[in-house]
PyMOL CGO cylinders between C-alpha atoms (Angstrom):
from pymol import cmd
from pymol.cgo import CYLINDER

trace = [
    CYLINDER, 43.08, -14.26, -11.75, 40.74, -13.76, -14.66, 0.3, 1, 1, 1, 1, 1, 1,
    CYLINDER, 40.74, -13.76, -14.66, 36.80, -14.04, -14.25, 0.3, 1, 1, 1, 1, 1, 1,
    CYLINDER, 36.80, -14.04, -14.25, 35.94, -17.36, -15.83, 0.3, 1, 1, 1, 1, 1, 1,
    CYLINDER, 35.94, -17.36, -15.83, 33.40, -16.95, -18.51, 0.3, 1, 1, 1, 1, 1, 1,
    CYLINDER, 33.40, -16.95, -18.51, 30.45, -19.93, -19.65, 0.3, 1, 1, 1, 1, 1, 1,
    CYLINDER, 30.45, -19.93, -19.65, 29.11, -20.06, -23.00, 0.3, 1, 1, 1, 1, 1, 1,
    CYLINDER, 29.11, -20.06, -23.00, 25.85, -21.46, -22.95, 0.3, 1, 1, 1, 1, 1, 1,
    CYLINDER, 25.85, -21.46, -22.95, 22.88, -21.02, -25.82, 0.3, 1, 1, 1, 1, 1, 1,
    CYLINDER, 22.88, -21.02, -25.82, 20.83, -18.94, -23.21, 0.3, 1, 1, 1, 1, 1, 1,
    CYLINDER, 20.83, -18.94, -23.21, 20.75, -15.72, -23.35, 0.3, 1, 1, 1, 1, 1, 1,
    CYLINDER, 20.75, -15.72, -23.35, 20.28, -13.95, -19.81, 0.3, 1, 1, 1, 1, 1, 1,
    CYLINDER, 20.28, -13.95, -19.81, 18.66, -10.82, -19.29, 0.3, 1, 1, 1, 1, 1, 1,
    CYLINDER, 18.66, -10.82, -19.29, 20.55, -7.45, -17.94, 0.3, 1, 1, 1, 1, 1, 1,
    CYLINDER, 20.55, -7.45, -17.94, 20.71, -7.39, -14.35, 0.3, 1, 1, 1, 1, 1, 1,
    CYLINDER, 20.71, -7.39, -14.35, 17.81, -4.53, -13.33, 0.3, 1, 1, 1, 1, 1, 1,
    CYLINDER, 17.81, -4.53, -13.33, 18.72, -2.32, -10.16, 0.3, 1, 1, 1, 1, 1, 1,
    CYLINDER, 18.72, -2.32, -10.16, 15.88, -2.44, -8.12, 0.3, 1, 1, 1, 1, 1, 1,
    CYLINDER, 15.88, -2.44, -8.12, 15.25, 0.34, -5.30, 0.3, 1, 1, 1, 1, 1, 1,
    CYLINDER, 15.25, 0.34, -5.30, 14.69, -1.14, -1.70, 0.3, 1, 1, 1, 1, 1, 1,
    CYLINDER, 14.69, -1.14, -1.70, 11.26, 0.09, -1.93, 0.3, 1, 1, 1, 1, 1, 1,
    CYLINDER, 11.26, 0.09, -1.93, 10.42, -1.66, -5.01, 0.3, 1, 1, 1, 1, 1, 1,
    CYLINDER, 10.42, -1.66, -5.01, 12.26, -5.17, -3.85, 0.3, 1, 1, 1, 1, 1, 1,
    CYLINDER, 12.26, -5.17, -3.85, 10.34, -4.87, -0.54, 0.3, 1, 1, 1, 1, 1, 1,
    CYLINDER, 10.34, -4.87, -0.54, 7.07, -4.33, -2.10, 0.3, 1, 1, 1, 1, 1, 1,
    CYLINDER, 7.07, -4.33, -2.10, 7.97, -7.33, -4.72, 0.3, 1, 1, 1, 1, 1, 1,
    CYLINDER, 7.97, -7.33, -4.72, 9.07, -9.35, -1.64, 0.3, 1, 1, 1, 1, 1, 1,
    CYLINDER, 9.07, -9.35, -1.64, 5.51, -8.41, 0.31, 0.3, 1, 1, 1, 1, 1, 1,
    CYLINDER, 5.51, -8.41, 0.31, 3.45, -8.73, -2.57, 0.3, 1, 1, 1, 1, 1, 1,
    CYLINDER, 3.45, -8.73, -2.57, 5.05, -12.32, -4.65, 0.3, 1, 1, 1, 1, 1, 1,
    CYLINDER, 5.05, -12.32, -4.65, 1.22, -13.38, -4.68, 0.3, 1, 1, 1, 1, 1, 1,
    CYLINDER, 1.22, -13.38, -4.68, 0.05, -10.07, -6.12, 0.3, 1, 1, 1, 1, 1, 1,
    CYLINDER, 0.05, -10.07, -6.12, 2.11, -8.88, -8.78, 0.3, 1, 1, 1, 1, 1, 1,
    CYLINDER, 2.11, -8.88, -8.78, 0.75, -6.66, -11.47, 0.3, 1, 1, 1, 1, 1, 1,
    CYLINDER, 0.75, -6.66, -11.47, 1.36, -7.68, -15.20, 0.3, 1, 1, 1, 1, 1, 1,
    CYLINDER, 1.36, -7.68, -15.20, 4.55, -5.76, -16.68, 0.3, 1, 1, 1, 1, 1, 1,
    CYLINDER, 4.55, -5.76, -16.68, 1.91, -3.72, -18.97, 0.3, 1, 1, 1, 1, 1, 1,
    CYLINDER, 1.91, -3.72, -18.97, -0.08, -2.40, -15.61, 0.3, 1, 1, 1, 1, 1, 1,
    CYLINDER, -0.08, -2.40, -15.61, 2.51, -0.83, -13.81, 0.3, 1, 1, 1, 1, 1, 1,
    CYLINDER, 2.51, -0.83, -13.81, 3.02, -0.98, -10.18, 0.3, 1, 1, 1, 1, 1, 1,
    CYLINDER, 3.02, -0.98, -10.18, 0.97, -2.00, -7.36, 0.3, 1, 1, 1, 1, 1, 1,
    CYLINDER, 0.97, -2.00, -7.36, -0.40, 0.41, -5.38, 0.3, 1, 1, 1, 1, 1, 1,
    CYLINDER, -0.40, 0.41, -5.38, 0.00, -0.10, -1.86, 0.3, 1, 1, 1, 1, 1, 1,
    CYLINDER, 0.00, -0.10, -1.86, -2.94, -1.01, 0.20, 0.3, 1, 1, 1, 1, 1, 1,
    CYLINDER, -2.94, -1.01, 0.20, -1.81, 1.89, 2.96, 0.3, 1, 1, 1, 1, 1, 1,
    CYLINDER, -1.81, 1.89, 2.96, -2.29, 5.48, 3.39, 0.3, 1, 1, 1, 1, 1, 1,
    CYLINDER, -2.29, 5.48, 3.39, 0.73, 7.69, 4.63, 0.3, 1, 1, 1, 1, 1, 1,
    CYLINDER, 0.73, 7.69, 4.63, -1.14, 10.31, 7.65, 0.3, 1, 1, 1, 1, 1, 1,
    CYLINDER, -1.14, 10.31, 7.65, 1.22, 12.86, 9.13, 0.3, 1, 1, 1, 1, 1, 1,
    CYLINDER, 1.22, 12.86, 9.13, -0.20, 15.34, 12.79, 0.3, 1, 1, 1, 1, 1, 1,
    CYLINDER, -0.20, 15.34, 12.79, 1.72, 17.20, 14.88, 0.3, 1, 1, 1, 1, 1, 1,
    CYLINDER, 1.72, 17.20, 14.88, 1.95, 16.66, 18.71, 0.3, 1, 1, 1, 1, 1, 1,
    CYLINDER, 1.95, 16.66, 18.71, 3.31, 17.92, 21.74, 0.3, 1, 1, 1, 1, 1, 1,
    CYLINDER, 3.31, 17.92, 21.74, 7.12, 16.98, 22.55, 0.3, 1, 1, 1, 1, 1, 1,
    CYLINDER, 7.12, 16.98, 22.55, 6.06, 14.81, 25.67, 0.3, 1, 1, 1, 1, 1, 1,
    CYLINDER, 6.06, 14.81, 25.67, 3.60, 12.82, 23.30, 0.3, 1, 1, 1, 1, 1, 1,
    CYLINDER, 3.60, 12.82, 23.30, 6.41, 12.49, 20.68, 0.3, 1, 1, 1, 1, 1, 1,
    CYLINDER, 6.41, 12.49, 20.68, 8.86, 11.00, 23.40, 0.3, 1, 1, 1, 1, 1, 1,
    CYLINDER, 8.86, 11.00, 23.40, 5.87, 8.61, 25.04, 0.3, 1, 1, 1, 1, 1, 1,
    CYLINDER, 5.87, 8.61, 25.04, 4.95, 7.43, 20.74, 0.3, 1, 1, 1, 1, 1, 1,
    CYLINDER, 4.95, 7.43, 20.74, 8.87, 6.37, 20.81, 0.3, 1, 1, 1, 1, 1, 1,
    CYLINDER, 8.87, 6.37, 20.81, 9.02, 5.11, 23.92, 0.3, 1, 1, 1, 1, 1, 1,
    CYLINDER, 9.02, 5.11, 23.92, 6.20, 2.59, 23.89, 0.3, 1, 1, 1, 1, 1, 1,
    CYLINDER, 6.20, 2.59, 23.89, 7.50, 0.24, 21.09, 0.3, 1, 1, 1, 1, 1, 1,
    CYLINDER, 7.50, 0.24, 21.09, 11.34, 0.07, 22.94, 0.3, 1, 1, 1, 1, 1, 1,
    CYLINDER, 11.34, 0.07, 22.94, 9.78, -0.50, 26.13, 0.3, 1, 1, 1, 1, 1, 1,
    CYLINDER, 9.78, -0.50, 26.13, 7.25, -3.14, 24.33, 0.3, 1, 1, 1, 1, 1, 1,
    CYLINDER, 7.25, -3.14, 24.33, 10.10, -4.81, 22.83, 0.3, 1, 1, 1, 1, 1, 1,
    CYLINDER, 10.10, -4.81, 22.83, 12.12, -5.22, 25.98, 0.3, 1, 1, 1, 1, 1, 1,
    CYLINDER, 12.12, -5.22, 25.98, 8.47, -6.53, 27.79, 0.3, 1, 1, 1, 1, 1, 1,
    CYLINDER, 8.47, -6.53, 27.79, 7.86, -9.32, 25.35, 0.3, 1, 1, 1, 1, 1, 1,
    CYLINDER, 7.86, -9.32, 25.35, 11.38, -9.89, 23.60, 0.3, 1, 1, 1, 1, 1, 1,
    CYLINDER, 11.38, -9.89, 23.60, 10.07, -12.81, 21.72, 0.3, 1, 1, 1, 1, 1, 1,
    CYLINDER, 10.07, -12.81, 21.72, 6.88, -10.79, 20.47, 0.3, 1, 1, 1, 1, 1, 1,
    CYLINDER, 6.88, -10.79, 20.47, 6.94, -9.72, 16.84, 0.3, 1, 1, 1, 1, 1, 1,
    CYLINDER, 6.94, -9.72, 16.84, 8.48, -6.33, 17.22, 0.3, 1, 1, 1, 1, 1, 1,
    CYLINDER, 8.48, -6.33, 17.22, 6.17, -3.36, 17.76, 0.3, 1, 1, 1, 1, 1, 1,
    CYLINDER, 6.17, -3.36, 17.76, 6.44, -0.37, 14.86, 0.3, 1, 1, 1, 1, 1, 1,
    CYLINDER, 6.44, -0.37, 14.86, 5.04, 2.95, 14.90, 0.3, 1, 1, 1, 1, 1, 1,
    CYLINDER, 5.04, 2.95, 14.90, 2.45, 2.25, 11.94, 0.3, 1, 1, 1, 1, 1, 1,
    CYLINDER, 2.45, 2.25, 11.94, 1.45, -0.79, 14.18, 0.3, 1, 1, 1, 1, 1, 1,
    CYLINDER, 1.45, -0.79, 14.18, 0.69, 1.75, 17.44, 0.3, 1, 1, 1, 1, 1, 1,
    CYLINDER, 0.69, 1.75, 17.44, -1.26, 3.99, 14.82, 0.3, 1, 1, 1, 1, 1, 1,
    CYLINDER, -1.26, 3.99, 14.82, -3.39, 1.49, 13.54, 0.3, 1, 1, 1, 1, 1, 1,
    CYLINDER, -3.39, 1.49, 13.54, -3.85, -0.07, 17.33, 0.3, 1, 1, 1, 1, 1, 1,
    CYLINDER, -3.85, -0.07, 17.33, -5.08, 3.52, 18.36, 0.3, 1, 1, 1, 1, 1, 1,
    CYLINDER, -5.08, 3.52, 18.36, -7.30, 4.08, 15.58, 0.3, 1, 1, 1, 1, 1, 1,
    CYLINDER, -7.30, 4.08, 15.58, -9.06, 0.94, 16.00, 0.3, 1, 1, 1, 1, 1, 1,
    CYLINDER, -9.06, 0.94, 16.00, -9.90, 1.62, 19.86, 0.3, 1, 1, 1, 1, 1, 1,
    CYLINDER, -9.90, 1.62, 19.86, -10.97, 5.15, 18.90, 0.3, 1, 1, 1, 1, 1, 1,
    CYLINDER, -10.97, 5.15, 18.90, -13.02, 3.48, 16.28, 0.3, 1, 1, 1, 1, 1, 1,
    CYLINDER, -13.02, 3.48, 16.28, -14.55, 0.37, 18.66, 0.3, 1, 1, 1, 1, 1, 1,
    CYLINDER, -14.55, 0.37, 18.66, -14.86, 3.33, 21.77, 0.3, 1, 1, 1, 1, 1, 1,
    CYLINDER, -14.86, 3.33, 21.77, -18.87, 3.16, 22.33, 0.3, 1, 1, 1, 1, 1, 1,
    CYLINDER, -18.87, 3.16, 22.33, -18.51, 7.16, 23.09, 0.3, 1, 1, 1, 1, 1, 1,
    CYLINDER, -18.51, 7.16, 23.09, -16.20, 8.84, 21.03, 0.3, 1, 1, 1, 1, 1, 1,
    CYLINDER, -16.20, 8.84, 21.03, -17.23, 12.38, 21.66, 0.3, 1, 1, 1, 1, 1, 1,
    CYLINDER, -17.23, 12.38, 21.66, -16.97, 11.59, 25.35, 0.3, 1, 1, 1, 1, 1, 1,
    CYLINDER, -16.97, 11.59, 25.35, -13.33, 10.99, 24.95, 0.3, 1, 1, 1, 1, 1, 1,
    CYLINDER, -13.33, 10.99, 24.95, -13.12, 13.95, 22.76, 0.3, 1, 1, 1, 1, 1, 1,
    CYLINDER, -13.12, 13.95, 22.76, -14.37, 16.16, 25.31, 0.3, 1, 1, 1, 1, 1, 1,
    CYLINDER, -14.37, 16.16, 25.31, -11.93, 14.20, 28.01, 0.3, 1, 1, 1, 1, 1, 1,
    CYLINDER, -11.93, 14.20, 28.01, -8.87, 14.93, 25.88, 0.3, 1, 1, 1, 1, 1, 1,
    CYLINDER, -8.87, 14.93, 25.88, -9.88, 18.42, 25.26, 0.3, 1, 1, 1, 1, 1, 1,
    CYLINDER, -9.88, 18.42, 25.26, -10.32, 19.36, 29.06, 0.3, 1, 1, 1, 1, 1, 1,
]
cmd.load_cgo(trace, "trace")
């Protein structure tokens, strides 16, 4: 069957491809978005990388499964989340080189 076909006076722009990244971060950020002449955003998060111990590794992607099947109707638990949760106590702990010392025992 061939594709039907509408004239109309209006000219339509190309269709632009847009990466997932870019659709999520025009999705997240509808409120924000930079003039075309600007460029992009830039994100209001920093990327950190560490390494750990195998046991810790297994424990970090444990805790947001085990989280999830807890409190099934919670918003779901990511990894970024548990970083930012574990900075902030570190942060709000009244004796941080105490705990230092602890984990380094």
């Amino acid at each position: 069957m061939p594709r039907e076909e509408l004239s109309t006076p209006i000219t339509f722009p190309a269709p632009r491809r847009q990466s997932a990244a870019e659709k999520a971060r025009d999705l997240l950020y509808q409120d924000r978005a930079a003039p075309a002449d600007e460029g992009p955003v830039p994100t209001p998060y920093k990327k950190i990388t560490g390494r750990v111990f195998p046991d810790q590794q297994k424990w970090f992607q444990r805790v947001p499964k085990d989280y999830r099947k807890r409190h099934p109707r919670h918003p779901k638990l990511t990894n970024d989340e548990l970083i930012r949760i574990a900075i902030e106590y570190l942060r709000d702990s009244e004796d941080l080189d105490a705990v230092i010392a602890r984990y380094r025992t």
